[in-house]
mmCIF file as gemmi writes it, N, C-alpha and C atoms, coordinates in Angstrom:
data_model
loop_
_atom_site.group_PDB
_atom_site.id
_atom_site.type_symbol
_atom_site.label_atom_id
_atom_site.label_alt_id
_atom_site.label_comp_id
_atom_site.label_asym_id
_atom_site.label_entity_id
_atom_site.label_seq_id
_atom_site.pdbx_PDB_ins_code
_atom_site.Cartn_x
_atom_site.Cartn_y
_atom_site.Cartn_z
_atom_site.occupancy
_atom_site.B_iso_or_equiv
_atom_site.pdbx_formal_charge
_atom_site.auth_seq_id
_atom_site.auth_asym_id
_atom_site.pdbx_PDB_model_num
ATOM 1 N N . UNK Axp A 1 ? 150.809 92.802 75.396 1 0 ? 1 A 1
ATOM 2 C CA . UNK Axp A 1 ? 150.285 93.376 76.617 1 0 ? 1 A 1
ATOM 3 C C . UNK Axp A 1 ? 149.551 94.681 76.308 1 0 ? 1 A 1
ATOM 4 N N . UNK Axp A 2 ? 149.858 95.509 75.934 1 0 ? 2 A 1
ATOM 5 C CA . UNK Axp A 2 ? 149.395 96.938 75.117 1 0 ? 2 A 1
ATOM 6 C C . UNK Axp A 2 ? 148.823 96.96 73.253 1 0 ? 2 A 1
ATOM 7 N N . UNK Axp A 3 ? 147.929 96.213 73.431 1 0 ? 3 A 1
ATOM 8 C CA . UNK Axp A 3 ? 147.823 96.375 72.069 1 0 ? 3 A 1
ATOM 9 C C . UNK Axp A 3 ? 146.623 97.611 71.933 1 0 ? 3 A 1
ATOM 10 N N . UNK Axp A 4 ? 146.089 98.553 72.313 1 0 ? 4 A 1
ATOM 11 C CA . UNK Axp A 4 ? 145.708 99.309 72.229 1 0 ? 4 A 1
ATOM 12 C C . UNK Axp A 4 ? 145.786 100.544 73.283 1 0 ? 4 A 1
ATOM 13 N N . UNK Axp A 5 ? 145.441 101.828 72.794 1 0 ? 5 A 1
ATOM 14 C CA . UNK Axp A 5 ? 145.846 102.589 73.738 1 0 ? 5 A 1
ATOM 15 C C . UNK Axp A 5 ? 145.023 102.828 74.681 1 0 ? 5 A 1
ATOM 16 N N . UNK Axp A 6 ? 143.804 102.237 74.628 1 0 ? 6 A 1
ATOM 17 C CA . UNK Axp A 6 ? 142.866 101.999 76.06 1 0 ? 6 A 1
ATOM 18 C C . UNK Axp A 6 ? 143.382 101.358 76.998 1 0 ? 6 A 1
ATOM 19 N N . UNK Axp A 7 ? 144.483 100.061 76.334 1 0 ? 7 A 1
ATOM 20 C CA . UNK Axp A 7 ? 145.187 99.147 77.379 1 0 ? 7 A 1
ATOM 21 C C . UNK Axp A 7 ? 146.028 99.894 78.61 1 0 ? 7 A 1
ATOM 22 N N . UNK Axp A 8 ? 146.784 100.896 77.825 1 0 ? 8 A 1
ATOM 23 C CA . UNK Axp A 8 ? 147.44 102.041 78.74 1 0 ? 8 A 1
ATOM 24 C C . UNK Axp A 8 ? 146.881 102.752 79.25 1 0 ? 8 A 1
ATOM 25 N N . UNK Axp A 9 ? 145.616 103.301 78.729 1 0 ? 9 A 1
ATOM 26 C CA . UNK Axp A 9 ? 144.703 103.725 79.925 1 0 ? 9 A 1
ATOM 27 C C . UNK Axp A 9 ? 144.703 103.149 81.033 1 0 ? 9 A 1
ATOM 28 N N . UNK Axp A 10 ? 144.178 101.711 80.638 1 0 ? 10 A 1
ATOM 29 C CA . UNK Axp A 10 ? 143.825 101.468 81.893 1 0 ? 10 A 1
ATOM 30 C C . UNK Axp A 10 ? 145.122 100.827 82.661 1 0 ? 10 A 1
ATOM 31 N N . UNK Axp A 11 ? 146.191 100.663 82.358 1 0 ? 11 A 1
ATOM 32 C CA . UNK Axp A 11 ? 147.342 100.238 83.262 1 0 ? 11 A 1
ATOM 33 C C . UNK Axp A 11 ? 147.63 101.908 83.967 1 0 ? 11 A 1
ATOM 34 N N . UNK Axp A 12 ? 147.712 102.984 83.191 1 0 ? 12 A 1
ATOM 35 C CA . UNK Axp A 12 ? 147.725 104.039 83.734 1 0 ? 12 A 1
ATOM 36 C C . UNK Axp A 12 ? 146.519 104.237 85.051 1 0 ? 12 A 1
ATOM 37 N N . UNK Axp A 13 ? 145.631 104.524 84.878 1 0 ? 13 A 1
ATOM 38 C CA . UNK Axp A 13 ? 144.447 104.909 85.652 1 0 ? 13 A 1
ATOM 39 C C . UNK Axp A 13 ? 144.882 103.051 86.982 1 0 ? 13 A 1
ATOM 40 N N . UNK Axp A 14 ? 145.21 102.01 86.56 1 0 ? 14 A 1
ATOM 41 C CA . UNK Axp A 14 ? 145.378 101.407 87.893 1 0 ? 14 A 1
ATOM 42 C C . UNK Axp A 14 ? 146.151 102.034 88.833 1 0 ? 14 A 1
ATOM 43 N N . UNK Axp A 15 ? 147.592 102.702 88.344 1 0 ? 15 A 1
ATOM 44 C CA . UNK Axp A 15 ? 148.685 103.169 88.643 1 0 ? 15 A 1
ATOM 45 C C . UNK Axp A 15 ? 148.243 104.112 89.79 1 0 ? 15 A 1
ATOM 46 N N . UNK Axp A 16 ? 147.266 104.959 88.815 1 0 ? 16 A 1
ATOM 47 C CA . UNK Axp A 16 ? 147.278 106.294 89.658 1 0 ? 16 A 1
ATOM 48 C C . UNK Axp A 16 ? 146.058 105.938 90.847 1 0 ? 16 A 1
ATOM 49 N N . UNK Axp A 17 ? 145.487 104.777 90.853 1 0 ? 17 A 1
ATOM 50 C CA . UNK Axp A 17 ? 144.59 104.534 91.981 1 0 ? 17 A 1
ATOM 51 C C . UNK Axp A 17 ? 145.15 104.005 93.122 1 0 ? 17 A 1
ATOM 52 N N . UNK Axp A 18 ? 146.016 102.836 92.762 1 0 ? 18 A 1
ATOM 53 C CA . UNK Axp A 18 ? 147.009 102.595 93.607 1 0 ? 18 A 1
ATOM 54 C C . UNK Axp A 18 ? 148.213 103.53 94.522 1 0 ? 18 A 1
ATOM 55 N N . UNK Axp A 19 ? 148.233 104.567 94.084 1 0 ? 19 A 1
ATOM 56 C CA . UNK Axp A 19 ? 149.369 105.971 94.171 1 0 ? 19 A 1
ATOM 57 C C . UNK Axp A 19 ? 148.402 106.469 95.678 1 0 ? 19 A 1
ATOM 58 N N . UNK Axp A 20 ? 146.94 106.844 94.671 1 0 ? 20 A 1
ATOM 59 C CA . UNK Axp A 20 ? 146.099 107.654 95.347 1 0 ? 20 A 1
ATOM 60 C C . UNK Axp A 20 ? 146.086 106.815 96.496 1 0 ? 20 A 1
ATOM 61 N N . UNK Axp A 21 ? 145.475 105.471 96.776 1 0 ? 21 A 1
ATOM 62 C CA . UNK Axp A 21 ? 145.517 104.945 98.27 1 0 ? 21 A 1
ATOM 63 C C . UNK Axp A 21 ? 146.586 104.677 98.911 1 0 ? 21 A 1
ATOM 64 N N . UNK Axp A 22 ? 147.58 104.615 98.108 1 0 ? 22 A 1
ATOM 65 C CA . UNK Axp A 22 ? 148.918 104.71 99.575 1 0 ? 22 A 1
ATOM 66 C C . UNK Axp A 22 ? 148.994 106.144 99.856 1 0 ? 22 A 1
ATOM 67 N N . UNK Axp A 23 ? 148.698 107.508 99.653 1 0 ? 23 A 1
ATOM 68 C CA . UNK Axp A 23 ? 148.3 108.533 99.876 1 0 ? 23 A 1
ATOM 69 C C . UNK Axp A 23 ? 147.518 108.658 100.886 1 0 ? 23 A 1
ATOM 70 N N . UNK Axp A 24 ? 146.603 107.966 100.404 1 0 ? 24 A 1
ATOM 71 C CA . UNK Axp A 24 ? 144.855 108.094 101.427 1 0 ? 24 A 1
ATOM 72 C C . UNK Axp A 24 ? 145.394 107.879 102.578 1 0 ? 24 A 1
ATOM 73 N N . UNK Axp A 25 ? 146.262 106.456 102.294 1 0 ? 25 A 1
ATOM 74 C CA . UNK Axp A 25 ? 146.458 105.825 103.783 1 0 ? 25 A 1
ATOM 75 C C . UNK Axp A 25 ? 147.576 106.407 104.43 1 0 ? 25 A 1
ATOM 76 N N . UNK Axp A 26 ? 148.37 107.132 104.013 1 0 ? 26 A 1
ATOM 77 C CA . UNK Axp A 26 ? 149.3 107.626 104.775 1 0 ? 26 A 1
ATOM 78 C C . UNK Axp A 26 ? 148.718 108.725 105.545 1 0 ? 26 A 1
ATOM 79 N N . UNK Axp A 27 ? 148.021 109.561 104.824 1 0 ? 27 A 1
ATOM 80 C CA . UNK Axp A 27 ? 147.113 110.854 105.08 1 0 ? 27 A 1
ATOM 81 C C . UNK Axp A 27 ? 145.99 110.537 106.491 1 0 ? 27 A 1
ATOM 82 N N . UNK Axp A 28 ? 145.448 109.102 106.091 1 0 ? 28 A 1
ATOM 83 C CA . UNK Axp A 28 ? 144.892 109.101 107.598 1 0 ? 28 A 1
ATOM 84 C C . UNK Axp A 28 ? 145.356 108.596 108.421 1 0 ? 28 A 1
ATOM 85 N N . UNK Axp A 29 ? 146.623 107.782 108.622 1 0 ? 29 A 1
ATOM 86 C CA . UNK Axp A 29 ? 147.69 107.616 109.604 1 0 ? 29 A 1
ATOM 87 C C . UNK Axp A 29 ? 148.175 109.072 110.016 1 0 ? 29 A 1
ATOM 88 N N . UNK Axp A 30 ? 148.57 109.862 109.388 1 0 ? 30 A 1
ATOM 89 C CA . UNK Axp A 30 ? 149.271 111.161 109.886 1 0 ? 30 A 1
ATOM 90 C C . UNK Axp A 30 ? 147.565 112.066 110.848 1 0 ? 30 A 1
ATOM 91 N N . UNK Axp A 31 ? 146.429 111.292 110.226 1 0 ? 31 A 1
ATOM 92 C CA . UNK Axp A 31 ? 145.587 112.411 111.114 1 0 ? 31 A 1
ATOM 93 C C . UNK Axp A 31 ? 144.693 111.639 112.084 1 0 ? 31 A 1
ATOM 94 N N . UNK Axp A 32 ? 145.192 110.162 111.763 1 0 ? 32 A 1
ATOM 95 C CA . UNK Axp A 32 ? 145.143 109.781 113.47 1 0 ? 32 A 1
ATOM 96 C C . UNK Axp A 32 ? 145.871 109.427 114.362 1 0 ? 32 A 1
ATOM 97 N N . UNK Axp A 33 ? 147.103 109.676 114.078 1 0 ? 33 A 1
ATOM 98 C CA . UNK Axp A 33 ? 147.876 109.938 115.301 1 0 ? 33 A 1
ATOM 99 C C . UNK Axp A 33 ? 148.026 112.155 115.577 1 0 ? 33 A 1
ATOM 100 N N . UNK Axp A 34 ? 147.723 112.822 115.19 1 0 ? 34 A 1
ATOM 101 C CA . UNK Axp A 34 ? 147.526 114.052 114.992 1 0 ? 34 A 1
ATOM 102 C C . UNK Axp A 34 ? 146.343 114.212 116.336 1 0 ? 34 A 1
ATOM 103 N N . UNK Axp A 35 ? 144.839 113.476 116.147 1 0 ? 35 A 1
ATOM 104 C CA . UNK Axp A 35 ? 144.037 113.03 116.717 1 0 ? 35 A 1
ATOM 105 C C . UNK Axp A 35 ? 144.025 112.712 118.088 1 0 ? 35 A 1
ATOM 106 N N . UNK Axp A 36 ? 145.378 111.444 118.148 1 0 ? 36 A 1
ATOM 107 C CA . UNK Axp A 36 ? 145.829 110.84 119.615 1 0 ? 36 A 1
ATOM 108 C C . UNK Axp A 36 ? 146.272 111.446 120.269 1 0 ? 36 A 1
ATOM 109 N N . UNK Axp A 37 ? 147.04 112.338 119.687 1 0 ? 37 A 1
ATOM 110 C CA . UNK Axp A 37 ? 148.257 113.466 120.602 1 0 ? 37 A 1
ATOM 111 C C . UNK Axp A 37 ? 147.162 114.131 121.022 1 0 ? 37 A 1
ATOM 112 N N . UNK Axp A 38 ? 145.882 114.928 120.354 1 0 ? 38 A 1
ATOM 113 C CA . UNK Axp A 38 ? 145.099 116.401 120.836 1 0 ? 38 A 1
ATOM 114 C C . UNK Axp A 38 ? 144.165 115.257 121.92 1 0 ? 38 A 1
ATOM 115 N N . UNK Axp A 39 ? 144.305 114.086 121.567 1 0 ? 39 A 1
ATOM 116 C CA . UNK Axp A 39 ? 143.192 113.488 122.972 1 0 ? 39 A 1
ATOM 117 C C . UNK Axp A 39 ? 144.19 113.446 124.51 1 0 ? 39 A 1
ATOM 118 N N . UNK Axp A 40 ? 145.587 112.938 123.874 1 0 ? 40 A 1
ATOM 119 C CA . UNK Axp A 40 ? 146.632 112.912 125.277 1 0 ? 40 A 1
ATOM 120 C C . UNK Axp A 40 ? 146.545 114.518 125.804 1 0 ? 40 A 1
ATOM 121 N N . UNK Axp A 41 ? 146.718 115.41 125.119 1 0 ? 41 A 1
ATOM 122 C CA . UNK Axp A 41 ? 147.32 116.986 125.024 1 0 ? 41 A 1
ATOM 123 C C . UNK Axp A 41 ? 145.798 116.947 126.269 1 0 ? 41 A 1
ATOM 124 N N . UNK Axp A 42 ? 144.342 116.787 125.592 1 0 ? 42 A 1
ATOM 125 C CA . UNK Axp A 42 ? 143.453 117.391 126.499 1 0 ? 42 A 1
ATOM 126 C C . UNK Axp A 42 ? 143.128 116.268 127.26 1 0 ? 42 A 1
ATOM 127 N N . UNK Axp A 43 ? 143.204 115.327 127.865 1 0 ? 43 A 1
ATOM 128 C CA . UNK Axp A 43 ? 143.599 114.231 128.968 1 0 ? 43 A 1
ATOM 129 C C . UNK Axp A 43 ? 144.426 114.608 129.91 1 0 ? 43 A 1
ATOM 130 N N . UNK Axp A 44 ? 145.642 115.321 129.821 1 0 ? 44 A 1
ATOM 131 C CA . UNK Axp A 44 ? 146.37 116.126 130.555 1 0 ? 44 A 1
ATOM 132 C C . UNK Axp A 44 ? 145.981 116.91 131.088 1 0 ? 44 A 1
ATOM 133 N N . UNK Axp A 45 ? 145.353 118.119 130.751 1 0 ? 45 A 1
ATOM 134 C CA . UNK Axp A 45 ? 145.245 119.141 130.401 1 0 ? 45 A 1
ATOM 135 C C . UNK Axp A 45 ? 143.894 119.328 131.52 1 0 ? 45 A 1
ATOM 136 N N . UNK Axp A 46 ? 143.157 118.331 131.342 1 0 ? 46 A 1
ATOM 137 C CA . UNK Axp A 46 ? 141.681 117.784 132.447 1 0 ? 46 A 1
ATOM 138 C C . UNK Axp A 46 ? 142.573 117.353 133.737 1 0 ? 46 A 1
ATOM 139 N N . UNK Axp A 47 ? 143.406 116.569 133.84 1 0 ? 47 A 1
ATOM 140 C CA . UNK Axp A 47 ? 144.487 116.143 135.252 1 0 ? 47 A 1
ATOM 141 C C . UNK Axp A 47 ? 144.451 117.082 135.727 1 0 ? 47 A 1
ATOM 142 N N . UNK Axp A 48 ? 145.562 117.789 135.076 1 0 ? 48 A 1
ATOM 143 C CA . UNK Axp A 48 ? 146.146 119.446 135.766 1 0 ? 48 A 1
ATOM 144 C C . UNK Axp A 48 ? 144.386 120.212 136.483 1 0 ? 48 A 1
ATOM 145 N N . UNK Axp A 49 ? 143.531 120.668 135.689 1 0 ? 49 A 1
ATOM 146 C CA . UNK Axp A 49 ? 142.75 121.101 136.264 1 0 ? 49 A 1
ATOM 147 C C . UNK Axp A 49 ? 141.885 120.682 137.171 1 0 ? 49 A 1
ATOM 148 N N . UNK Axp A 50 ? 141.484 119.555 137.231 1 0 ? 50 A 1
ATOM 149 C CA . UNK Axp A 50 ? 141.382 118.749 138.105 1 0 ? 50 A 1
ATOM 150 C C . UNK Axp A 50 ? 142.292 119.238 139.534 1 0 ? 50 A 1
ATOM 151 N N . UNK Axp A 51 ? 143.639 118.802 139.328 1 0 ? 51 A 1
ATOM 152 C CA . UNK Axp A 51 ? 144.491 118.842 140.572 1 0 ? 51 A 1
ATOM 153 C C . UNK Axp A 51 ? 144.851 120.039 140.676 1 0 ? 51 A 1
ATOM 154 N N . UNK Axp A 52 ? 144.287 121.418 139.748 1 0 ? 52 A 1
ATOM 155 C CA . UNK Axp A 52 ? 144.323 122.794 140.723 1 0 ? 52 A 1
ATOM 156 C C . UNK Axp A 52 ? 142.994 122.53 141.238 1 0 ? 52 A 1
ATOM 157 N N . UNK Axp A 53 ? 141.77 122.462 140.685 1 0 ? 53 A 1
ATOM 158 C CA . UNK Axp A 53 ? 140.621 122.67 141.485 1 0 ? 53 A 1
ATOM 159 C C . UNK Axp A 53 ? 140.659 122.167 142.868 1 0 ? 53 A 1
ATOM 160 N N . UNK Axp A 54 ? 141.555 120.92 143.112 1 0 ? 54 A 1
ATOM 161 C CA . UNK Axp A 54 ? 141.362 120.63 144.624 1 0 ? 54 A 1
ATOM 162 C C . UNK Axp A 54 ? 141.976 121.212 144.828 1 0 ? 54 A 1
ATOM 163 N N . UNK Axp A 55 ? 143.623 121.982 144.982 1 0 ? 55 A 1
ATOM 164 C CA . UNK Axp A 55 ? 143.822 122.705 145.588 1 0 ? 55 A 1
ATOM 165 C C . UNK Axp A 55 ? 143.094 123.58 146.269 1 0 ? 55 A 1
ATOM 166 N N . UNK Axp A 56 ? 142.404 124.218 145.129 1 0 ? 56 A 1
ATOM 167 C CA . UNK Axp A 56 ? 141.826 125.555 145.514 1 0 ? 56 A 1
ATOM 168 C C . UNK Axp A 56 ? 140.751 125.36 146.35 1 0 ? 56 A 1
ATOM 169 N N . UNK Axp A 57 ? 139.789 124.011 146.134 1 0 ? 57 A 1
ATOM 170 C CA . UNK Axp A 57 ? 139.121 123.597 147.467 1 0 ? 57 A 1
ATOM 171 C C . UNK Axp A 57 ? 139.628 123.347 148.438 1 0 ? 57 A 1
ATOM 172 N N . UNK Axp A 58 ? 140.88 122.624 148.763 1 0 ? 58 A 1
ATOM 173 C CA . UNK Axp A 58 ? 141.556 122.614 150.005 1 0 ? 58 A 1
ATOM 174 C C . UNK Axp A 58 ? 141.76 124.179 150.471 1 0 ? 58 A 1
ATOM 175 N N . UNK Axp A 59 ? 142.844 125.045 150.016 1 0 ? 59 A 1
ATOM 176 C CA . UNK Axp A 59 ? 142.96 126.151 150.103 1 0 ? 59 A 1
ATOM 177 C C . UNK Axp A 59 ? 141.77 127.019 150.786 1 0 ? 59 A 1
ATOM 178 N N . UNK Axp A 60 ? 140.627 126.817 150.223 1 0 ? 60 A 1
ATOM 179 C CA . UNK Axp A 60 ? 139.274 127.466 150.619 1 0 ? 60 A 1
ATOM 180 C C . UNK Axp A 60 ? 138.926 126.941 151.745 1 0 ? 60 A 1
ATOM 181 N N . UNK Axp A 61 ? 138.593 126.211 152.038 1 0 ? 61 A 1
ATOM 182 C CA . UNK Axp A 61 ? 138.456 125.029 153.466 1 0 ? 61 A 1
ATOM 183 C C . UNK Axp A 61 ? 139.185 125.537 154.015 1 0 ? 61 A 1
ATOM 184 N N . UNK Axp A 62 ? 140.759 125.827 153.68 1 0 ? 62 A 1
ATOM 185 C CA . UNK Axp A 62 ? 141.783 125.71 154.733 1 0 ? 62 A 1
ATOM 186 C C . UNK Axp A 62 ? 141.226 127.657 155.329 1 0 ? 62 A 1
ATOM 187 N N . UNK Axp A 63 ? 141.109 128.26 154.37 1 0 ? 63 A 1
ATOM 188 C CA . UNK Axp A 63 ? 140.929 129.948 155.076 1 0 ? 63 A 1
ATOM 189 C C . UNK Axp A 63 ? 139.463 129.888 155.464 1 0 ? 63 A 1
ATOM 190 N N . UNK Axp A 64 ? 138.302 129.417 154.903 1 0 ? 64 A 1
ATOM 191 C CA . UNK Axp A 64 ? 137.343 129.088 156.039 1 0 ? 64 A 1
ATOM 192 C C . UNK Axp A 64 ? 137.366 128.352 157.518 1 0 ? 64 A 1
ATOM 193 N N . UNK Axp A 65 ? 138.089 127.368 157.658 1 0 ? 65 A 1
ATOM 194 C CA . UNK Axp A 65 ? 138.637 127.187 158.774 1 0 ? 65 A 1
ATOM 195 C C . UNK Axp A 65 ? 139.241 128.613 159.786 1 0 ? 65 A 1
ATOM 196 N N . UNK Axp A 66 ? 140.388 128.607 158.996 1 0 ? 66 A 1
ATOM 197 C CA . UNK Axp A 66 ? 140.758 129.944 159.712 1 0 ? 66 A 1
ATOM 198 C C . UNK Axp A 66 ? 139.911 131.122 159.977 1 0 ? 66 A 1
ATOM 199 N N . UNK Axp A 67 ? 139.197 131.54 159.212 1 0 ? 67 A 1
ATOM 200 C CA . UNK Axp A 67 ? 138.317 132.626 159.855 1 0 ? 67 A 1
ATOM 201 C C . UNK Axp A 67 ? 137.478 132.582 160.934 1 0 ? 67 A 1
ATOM 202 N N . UNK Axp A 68 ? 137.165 130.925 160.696 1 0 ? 68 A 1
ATOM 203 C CA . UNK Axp A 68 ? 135.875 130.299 161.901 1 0 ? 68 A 1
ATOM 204 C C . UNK Axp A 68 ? 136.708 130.466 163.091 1 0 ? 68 A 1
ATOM 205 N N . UNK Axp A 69 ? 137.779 130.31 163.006 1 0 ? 69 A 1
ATOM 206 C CA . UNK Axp A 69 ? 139.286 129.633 163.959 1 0 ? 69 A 1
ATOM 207 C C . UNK Axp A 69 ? 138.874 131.636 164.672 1 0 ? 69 A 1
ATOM 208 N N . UNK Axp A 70 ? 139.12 132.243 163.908 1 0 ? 70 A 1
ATOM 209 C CA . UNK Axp A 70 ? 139.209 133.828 164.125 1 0 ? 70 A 1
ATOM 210 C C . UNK Axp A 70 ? 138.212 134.596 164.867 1 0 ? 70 A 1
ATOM 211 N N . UNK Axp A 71 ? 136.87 133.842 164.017 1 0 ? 71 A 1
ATOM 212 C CA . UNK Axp A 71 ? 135.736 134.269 164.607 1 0 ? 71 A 1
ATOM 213 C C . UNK Axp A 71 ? 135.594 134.032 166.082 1 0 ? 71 A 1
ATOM 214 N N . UNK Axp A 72 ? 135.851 132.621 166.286 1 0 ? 72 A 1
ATOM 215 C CA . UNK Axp A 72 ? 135.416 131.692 167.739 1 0 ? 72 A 1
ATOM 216 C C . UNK Axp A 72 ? 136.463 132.308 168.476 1 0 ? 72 A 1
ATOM 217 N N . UNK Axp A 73 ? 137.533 132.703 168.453 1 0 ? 73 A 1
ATOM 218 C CA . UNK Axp A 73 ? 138.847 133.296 169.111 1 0 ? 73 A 1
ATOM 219 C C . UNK Axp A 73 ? 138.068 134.614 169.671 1 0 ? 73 A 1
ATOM 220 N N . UNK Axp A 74 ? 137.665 135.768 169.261 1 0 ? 74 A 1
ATOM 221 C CA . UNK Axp A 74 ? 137.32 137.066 169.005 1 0 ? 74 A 1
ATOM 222 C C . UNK Axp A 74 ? 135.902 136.289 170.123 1 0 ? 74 A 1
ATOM 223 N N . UNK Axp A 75 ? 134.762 135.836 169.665 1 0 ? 75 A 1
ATOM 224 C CA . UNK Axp A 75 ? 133.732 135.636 170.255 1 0 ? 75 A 1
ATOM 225 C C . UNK Axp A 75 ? 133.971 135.442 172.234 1 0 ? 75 A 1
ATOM 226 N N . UNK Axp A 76 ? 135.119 134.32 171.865 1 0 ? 76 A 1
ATOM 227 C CA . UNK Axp A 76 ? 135.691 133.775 173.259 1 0 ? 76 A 1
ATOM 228 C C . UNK Axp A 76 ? 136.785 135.556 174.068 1 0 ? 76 A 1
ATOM 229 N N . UNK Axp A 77 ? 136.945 135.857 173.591 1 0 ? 77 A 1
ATOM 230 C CA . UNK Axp A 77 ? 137.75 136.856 174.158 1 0 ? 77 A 1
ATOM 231 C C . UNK Axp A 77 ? 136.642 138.202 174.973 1 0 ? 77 A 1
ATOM 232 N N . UNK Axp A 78 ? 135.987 138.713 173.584 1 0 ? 78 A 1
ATOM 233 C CA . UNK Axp A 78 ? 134.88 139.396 174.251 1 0 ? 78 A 1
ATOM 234 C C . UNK Axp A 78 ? 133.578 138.657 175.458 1 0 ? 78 A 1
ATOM 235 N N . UNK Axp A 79 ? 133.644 137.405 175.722 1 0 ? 79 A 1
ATOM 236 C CA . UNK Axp A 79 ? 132.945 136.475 176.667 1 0 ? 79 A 1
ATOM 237 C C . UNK Axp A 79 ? 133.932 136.99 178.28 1 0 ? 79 A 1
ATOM 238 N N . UNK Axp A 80 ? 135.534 136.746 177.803 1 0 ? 80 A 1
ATOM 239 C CA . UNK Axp A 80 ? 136.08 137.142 179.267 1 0 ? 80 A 1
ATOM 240 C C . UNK Axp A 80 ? 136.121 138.187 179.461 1 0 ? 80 A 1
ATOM 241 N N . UNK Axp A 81 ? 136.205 139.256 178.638 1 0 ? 81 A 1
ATOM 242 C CA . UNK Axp A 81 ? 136.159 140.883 178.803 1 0 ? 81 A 1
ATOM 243 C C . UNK Axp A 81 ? 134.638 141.006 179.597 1 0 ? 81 A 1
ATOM 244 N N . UNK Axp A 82 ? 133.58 140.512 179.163 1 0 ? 82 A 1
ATOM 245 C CA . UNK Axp A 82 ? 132.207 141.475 179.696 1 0 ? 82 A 1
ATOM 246 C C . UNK Axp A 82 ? 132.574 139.982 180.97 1 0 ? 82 A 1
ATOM 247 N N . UNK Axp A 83 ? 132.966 139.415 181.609 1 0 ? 83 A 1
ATOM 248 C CA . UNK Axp A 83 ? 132.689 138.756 182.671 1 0 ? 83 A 1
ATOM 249 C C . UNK Axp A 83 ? 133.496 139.403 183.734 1 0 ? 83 A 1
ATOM 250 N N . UNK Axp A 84 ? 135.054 140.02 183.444 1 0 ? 84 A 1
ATOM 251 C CA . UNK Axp A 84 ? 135.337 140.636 184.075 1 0 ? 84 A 1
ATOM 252 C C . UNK Axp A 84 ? 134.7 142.045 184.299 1 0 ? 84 A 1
């Protein structure tokens, strides 16, 4: 099987290629699931802001309402004051 020491070269150098790709492949399993998590992490992350921004549009609506609510109140009041 080894009759020269090139032979061990090259059983060596298979060795270490074979080494190297279960490496490779572990290495890009660990950085695509690394990958999946930062896509879930900012998928979330878009929800949440999302579901403050409507708040804060509801919220806004809701105190524009009210001021209109304030305004028309105030408008209607000074209407019965100058009639009396």
């Amino acid at each position: 099987m080894l009759e020269t020491s090139q032979d061990l070269f090259y059983l060596v150098l298979a060795f270490s290629i074979l080494w190297f790709t279960v490496f490779l492949c572990i290495t890009l399993y660990y950085v695509i699931r690394l990958l999946r998590q930062t896509n879930e992490v900012f998928s979330d992350f878009r929800e949440k802001v999302t579901h403050a921004m409507s708040i804060f549009t509801f919220l806004k609506s809701k105190a524009v309402s009210e001021a209109v609510k304030g305004v028309v109140g105030a408008v209607k009041k000074r209407k019965t004051k100058n009639k009396k």
